[in-house]
N, C-alpha and C positions, 0 to 999 in steps of 0.2 A: 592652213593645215586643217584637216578634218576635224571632226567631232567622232569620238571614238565613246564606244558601250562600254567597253570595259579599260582595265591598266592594269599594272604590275603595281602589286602591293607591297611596299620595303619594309622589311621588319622594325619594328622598333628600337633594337640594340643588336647590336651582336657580343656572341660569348664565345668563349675559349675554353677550355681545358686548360691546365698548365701540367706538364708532368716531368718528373726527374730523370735522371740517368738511365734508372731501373725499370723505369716505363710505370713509377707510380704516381699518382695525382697529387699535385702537393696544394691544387688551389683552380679557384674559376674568376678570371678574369670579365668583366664586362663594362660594356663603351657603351655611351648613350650622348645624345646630340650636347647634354646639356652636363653629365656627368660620365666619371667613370669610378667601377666599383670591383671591391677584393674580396673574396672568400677563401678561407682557406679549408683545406678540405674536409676538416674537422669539423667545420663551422655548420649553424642553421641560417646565418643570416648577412648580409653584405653589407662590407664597411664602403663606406661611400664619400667621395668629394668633386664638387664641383670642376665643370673644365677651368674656369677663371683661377683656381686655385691650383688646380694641376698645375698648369702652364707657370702661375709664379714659381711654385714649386721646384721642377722640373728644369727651369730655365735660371735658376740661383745656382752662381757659380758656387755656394756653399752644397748643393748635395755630387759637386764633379760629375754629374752627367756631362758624356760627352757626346758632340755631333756623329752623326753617320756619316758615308760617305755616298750614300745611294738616297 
């Protein structure tokens, strides 16, 4: 494969909007390699927890998350 001058630069995180029914904001989500993090819309600042933490989280049949089918 070649030696190339330039590349695509992948952001750092990606973020979302979140918004309700009424098309209001209720919050900003964001993923990051290593965490992911909540603001709500009211907020200045982002609550935050690790992926390792997520996943325990997340995959505890105590919060009944349930699988997708996609």
């Amino acid at each position: 494969m070649p030696n190339y001058d330039y590349s695509f630069q992948s952001p750092a995180f990606m973020e979302e909007g979140i918004i309700d029914d009424g098309g209001r904001k209720i919050g900003t989500i964001r993923i990051e390699p290593v965490s992911i993090s909540w603001k709500p819309a009211s907020a200045r600042e982002f609550r935050t927890v690790a992926i390792d933490e997520f996943i325990a989280w997340i995959t505890d049949p105590e919060t009944k998350a349930r699988q997708t089918k996609s």
